[in-house]
N, C-alpha and C positions, 0 to 999 in steps of 0.2 A: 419468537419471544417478544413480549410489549415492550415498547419503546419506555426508555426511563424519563422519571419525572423529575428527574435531578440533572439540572443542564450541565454536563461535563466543562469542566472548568481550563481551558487552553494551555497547553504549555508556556507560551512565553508569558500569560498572565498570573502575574504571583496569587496564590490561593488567597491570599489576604483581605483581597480586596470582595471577597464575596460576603455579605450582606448578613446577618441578622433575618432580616427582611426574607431572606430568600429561603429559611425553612417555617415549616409547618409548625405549628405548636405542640405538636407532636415529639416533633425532633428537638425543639425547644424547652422543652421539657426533659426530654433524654441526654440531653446535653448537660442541661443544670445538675441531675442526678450524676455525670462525670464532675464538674466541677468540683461537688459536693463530695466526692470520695475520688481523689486524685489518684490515688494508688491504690490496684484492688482488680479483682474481677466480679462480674454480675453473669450469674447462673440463670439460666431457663427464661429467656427474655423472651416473649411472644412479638412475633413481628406479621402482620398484615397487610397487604396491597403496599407494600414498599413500608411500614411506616411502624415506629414502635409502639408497643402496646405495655403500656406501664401498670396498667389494673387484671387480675392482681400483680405488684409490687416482683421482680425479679433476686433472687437471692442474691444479695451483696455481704461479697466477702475483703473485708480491708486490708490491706496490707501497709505495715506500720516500715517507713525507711527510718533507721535507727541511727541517730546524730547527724542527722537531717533537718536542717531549720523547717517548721509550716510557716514557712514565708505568705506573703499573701498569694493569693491563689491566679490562675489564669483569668484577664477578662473572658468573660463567653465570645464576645466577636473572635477572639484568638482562637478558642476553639472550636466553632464553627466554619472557623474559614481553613484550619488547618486540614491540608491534604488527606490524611487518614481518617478524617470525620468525613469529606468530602468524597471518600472510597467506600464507607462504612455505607452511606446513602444510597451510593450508585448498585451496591452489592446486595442491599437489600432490595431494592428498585429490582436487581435482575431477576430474585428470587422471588420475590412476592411475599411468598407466606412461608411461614417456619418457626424454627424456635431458634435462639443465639444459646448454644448450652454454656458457651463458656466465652464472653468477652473481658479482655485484659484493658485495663485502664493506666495510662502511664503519664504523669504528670498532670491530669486530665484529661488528656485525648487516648480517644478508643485508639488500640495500637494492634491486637492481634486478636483474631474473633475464627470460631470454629462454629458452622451453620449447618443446621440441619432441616433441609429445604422441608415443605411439606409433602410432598408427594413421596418423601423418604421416610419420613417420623411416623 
């Protein structure tokens, strides 16, 4: 299996501290799209050589918390450096290419993702 391009982030170093800087625009972009629908899943997300593929556009379904303040939202440094974004990376990294049929999005950070590699789809 090819070595991943997302450098695994140390235990004793708080995820926090990983950078903006350290994804692709790729991922930068897939991130914003969490930002932008905190609550919710995104159906049939194409992903390629570790990286997501946002054209065409993956089906987002919202999910509404009821008596829920929309307080302001996560900065993106927050969710990029949160661990389960930082797993979401490595996971795609192992697989390569595939499709995300079903990612769960939970306060904005991707939280539970069911993949279906390519060589299986």
């Amino acid at each position: 299996m090819p070595a991943s391009p997302v450098a695994p982030v140390p235990n004793d170093q708080p995820s926090r501290y990983r950078l903006r800087s350290q994804v692709s625009p790729a991922w930068t972009q897939f991130f914003n799209l969490c930002r932008k629908n905190p609550y919710g899943q995104f159906h049939g997300l194409r992903f390629q050589d570790g990286e997501p593929i946002l054209s065409p556009k993956p089906k987002v379904v919202v999910t509404i918390k009821l008596g829920k303040d929309d307080g302001p939202r996560k900065p993106l440094a927050e969710i990029v450096g949160d661990r389960r974004s930082i797993d979401l990376q490595q996971q795609l990294a192992r697989y390569r290419n595939g499709i995300l049929r079903r990612l769960t999005v939970n306060d904005g950070i991707p939280d539970v993702v069911d993949i279906e590699p390519e060589d299986q789809a």
